[in-house]
MIDREN-769609 format. One line per 10 residues: their letters; for each residue x, y, z of C-alpha. Coordinates in nm, 2 decimals. Example, Ala and Ser with C-alpha at 12.3 -4.5 7.8 and 13.67 -1.06 7.14 Angstrom:
AS) 1.23,-0.45,0.78  1.37,-0.11,0.71
This chain:
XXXXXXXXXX) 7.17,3.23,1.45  6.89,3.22,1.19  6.58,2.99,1.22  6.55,2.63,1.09  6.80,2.37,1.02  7.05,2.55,1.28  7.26,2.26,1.39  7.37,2.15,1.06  7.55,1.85,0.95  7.87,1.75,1.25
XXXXXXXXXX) 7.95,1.43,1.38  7.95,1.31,1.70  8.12,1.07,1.99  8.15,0.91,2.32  8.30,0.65,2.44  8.30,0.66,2.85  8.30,0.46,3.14  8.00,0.44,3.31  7.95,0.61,3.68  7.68,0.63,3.93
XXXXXXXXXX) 7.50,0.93,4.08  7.68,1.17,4.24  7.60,1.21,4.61  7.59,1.54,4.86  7.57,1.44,5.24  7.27,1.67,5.34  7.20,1.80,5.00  7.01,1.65,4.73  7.21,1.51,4.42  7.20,1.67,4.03
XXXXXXXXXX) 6.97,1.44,3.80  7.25,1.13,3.71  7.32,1.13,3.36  7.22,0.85,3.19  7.45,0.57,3.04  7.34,0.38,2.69  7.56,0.15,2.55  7.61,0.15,2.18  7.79,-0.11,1.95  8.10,-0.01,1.77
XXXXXXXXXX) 8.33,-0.19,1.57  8.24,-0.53,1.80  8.31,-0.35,2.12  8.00,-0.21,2.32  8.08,0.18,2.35  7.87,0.36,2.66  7.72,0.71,2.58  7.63,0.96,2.84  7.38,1.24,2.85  7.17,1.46,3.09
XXXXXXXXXX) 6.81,1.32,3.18  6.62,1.61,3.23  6.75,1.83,2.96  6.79,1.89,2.53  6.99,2.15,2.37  6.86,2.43,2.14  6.95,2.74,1.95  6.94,3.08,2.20  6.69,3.25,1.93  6.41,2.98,2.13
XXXXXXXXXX) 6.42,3.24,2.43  6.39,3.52,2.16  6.06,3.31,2.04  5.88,3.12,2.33  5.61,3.02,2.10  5.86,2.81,1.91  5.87,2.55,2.23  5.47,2.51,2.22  5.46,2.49,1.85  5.73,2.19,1.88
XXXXXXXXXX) 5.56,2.04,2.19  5.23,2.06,1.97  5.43,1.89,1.63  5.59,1.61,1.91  5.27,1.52,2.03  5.19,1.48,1.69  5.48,1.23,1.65  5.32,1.01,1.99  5.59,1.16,2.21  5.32,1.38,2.38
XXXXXXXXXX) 5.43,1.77,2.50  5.80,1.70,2.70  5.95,2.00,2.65  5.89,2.34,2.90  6.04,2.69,2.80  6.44,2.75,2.92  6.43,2.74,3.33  6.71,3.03,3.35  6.78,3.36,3.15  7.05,3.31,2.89
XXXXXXXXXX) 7.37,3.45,2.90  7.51,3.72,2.64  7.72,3.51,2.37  7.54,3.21,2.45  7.51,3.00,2.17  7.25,2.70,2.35  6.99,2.72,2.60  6.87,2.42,2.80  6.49,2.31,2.77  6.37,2.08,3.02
XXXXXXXXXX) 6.26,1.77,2.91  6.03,1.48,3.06  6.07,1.12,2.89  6.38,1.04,2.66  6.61,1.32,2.54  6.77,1.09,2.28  6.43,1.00,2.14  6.29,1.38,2.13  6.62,1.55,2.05  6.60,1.30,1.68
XXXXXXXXXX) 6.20,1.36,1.63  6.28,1.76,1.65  6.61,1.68,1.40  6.30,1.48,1.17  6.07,1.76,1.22  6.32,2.03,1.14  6.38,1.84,0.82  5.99,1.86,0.72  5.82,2.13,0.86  5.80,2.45,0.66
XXXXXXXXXX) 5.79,2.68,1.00  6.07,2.79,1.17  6.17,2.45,1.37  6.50,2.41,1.59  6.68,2.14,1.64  6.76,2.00,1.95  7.06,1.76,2.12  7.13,1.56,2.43  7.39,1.70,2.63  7.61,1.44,2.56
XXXXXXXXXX) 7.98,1.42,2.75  8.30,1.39,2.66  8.58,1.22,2.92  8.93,1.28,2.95  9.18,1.13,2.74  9.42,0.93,3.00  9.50,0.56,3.03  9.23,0.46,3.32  9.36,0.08,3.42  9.26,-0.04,3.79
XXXXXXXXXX) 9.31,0.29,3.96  9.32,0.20,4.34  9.29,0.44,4.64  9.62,0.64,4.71  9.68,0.72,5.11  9.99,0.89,5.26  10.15,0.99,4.97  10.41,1.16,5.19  10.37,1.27,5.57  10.24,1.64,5.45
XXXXXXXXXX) 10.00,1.50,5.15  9.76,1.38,5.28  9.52,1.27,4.95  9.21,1.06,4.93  9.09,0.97,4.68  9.02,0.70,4.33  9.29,0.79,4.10  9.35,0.70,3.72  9.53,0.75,3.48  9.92,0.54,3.52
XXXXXXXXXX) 9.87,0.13,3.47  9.77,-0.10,3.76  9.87,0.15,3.96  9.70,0.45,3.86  9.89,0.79,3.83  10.19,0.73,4.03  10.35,0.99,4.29  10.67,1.11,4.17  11.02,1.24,4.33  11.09,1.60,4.28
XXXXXXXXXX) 11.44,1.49,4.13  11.29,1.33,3.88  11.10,1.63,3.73  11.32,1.78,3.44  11.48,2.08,3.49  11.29,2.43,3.48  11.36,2.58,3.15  11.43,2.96,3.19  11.18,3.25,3.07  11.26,3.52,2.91
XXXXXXXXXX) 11.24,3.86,3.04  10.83,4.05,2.96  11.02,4.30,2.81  11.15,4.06,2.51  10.76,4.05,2.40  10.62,4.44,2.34  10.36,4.23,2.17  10.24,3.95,2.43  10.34,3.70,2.51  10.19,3.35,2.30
XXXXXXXXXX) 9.88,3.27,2.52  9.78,2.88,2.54  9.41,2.85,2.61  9.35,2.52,2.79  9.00,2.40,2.86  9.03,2.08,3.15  9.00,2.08,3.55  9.15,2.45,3.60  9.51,2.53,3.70  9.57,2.49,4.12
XXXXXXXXXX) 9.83,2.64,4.27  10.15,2.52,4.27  10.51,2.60,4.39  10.70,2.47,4.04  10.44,2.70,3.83  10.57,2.99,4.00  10.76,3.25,3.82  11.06,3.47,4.03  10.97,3.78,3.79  10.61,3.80,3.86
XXXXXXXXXX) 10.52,3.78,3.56  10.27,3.48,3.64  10.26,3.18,3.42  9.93,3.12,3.40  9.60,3.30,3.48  9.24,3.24,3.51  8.98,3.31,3.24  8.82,3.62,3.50  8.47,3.66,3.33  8.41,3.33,3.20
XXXXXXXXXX) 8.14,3.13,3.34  8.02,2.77,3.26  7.72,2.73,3.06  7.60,2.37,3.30  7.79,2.38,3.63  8.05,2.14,3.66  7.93,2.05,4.00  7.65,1.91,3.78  7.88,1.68,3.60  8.11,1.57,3.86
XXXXXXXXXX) 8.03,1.20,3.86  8.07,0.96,4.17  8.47,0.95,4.14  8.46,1.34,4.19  8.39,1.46,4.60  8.60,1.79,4.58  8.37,1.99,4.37  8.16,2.15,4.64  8.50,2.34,4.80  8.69,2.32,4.47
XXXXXXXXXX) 9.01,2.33,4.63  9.16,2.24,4.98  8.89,2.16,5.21  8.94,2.21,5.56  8.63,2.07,5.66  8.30,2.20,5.69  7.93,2.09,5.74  7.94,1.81,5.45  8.25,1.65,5.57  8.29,1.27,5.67
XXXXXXXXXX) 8.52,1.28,5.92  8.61,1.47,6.21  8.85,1.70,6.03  8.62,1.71,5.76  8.69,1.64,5.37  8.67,1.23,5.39  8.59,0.94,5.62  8.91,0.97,5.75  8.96,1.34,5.85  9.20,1.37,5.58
XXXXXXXXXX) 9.15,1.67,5.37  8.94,1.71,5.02  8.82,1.36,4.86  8.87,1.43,4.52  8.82,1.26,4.19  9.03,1.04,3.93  9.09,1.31,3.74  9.17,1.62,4.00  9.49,1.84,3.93  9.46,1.69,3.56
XXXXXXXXXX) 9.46,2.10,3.43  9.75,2.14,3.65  9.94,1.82,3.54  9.87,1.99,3.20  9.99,2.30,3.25  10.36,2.23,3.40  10.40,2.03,3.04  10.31,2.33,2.86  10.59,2.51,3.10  10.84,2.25,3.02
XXXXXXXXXX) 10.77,2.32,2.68  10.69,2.65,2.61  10.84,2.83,2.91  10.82,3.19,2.73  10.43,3.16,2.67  10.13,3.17,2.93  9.79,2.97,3.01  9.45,3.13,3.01  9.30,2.84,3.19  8.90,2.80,3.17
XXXXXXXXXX) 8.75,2.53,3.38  8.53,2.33,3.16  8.60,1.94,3.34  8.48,1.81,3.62  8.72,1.61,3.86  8.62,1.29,3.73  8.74,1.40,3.41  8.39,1.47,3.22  8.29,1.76,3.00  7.93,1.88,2.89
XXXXXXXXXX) 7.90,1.95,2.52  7.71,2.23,2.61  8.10,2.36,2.78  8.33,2.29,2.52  8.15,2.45,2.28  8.05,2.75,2.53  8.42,2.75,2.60  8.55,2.73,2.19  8.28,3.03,2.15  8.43,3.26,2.43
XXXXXXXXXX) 8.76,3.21,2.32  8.63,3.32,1.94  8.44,3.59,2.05  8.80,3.71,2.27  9.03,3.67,1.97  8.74,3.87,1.78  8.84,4.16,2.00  9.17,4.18,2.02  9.26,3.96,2.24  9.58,3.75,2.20
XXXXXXXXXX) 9.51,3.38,2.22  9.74,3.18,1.99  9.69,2.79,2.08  9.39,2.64,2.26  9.45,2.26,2.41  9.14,2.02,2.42  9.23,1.71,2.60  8.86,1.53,2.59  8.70,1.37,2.35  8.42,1.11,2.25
XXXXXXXXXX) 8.47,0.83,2.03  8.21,0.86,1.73  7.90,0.69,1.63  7.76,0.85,1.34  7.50,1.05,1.52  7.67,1.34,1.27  7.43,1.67,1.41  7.53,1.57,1.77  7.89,1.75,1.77  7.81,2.04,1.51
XXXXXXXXXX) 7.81,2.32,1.80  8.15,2.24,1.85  8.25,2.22,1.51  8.10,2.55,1.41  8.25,2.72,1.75  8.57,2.53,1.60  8.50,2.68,1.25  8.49,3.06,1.42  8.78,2.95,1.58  8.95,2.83,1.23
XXXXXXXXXX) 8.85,3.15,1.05  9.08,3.37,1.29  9.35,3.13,1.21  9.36,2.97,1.59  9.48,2.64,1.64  9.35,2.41,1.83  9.56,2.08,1.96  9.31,1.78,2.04  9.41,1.43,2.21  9.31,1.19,1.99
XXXXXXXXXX) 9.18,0.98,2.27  9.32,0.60,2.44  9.08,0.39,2.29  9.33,0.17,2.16  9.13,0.15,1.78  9.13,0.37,1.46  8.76,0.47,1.56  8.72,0.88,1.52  8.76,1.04,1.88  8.61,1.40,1.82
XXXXXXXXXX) 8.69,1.67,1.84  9.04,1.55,1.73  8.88,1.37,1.40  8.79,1.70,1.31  9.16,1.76,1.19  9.04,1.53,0.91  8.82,1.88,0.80  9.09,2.07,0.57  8.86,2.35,0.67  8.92,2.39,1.06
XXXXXXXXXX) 9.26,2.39,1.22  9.25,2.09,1.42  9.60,1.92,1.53  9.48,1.57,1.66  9.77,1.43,1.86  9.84,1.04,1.97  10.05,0.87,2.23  10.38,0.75,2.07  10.64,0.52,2.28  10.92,0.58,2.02
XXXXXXXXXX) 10.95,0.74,1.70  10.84,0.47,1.47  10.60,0.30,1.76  10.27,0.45,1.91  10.15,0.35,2.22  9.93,0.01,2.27  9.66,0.25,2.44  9.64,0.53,2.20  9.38,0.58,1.95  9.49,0.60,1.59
XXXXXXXXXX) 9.39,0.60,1.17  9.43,0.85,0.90  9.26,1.14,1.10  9.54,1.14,1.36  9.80,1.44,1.26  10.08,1.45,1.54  10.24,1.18,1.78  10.42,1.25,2.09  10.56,1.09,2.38  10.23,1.05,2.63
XXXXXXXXXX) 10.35,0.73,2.84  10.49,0.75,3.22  10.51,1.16,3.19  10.62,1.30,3.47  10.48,1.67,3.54  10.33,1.90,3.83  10.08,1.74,4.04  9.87,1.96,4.32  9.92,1.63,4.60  9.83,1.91,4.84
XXXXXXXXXX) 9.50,1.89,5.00  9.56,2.10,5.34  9.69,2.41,5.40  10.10,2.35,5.47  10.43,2.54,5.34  10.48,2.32,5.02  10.26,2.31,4.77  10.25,2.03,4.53  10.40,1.77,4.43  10.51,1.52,4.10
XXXXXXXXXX) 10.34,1.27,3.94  10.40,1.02,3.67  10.08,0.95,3.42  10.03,0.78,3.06  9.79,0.92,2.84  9.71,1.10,2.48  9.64,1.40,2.69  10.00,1.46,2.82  10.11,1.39,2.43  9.87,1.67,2.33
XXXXXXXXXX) 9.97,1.92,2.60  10.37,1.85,2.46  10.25,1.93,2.13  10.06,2.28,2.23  10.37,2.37,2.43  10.57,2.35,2.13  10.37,2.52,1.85  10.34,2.78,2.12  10.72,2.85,2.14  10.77,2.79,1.81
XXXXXXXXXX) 10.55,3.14,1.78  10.77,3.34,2.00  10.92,3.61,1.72  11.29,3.60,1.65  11.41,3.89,1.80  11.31,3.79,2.10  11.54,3.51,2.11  11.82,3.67,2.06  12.10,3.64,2.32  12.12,3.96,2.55
């Protein structure tokens, strides 16, 4: 990246619900992001962002002078010298570094953007770490207990009406549609890159060839830890995964007051429900899951645009990815520079010819929700997908307006759900859950079979 006005011209979003610190028994809690409601359109939109922390270009490590020459320019401006050098070393490809902050990061991310805009030196710009949430219907989620005598699940969850997501029969779940044979694809098979909660095991995603499914991203790494993100509704990010008790647990079996296995959050298994749509409708493709969401369903700008840059810099060489699946969002505000790390890691993405399938978010309004507003730029590759009910009707929750590309069913979806939380023989369950998320995942699974080549589908 080259000095100055490095951020450029985006726009940016969010439009959360607001939650409380997160808290460890016997360890001390991340720094609670802070919640600051903004009016939209008559309705009072909430905006969260990290405390303790601004964004800035990775050349800043390169030029440590550049952080006292800013602190000296802020003073300047009345807002004294808040910024220290980046705590931790930065990580090759990284396209942001962290600079602790003291005061407001809102207030001395916009006197940098007003300072980059006047000085003559080399000034960054900086940015709150803002975050996105998950795009599901969240409407009275209440506790679900004994889901069935082997689940045992704890836990708020969201997503399904009064009633939350909603545990399914296995009949219900449509059929498995075959896969093809490795063999039929010399060249790969199409790859689906989706960036949410992370895939968990699961007895339905398992293919009899051994040709898996889906895999994990093996040497990607979070820019901000999503344990720092987690939110109060999320209590299974310490284990991440089956908890079978341990020094933090509640109860006497550990994982929750009850004994009952991993307390997790209103959005765990959400990469999972994910992925078995994808399966349903791509079944000759495969996932490269990276873990970019926390179990409450939140995800760091600093991540998603991490995330869009590693998948770039894999496609850059050689690697096959031909769909990535973004199912977060923020609604937008007009703070345009806020979201321009993502829509130039979505530009890189665009200029390899990568598409990326974006829910367009449950807000119920024709408010952008970026990234999917972004398929409004004729210059990216942006599919921004709604809920639909019918083919002529779209769904009472889902967000909508000239920026929204696709529609597809997203209401009561039944798909793979990880009810699992202890080690026993079956694992997972079924789950029905409304949201533009699910519609977005139906939509990636079908531009990702529609790219499996013809001769592969031929009969044997």
């Amino acid at each position: 990246m080259m000095p100055g006005r490095l951020l450029g011209r985006g726009s940016a979003t969010c439009s959360t619900v607001t939650i409380g610190p997160r808290r460890r028994a016997g360890r001390l809690s991340e720094p609670a992001a802070v919640d600051r409601p903004h009016r939209l359109g008559g309705q009072v939109s909430h905006r969260r962002y990290r405390p303790d922390v601004v964004l800035a270009p990775a050349w800043v490590v390169q030029r440590p002078e550049t952080v006292e020459r800013l602190n000296g320019l802020l003073a300047q401006a009345g807002l004294g010298r808040p910024l220290s050098p980046p705590a931790a070393r930065t990580a090759p490809g990284t396209e942001l570094v962290e600079l602790p902050v003291t005061g407001d990061p809102v207030a001395v991310a916009r006197a940098c953007r007003r300072l980059a805009g006047r000085s003559d030196a080399a000034v960054p710009e900086c940015l709150p770490d803002y975050e996105c949430a998950a795009a599901t219907v969240e409407d009275d989620a209440r506790v679900q207990r004994s889901l069935y005598p082997y689940y045992r699940a704890s836990g708020r969850k969201s997503g399904h009406g009064t009633v939350a997501w909603l545990p399914a029969p296995e009949h219900v779940m449509p059929p498995k549609p075959p896969r093809r044979p490795a063999s039929r694809f010399p060249a790969g098979r199409p790859v689906v890159a989706l960036l949410d909660t992370g895939v968990r095991e699961h007895d339905w995603l398992v293919e009899t060839d051994g040709d898996p499914y889906w895999q994990e991203a093996q040497d990607w790494t979070p820019a901000r830890p999503i344990a720092e993100i987690a939110g109060q509704d999320s209590h299974g990010e310490e284990s991440d995964g089956p908890d079978s008790g341990g020094p933090d647990s509640d109860g006497p079996d550990g994982g929750g007051p009850d004994g009952g296995g991993t307390d997790f959050g209103s959005h765990w298994g959400h990469g999972t429900f994910l992925a078995g749509l994808v399966r349903l409708a791509a079944p000759d493709a495969r996932i490269l899951s990276l873990r970019v969401m926390s179990d409450a369903g939140r995800v760091s700008d600093l991540n998603a645009a991490h995330a869009l840059n590693w998948l770039a810099d894999r496609v850059r060489e050689g690697q096959r990815i031909d769909v990535v699946l973004t199912a977060f969002g923020r609604a937008g505000l007009g703070a345009r520079q806020e979201m321009e790390p993502v829509r130039a890691a979505l530009r890189r993405l665009a200029d390899q010819g990568v598409p990326v399938v974006a829910s367009a978010g449950n807000g119920g309004t024709d408010s952008p929700v970026y990234p999917a507003a972004f398929a409004a730029d004729p210059t990216l590759t942006v599919v921004s997908v709604g809920a639909r009910v019918s083919p002529t009707s779209r769904a009472p929750y889902s967000s909508h307006g000239v920026w929204v590309r696709e529609w597809q069913e997203g209401t009561n979806v039944v798909s793979t759900m990880p009810l699992t939380t202890t080690p026993v023989a079956v694992q997972g369950g079924y789950a029905y859950w409304s949201g533009t998320s699910f519609a977005a995942a139906r939509y990636a699974g079908r531009l990702a079979q529609s790219m499996v080549p013809a001769p592969a589908r031929l009969p044997d």
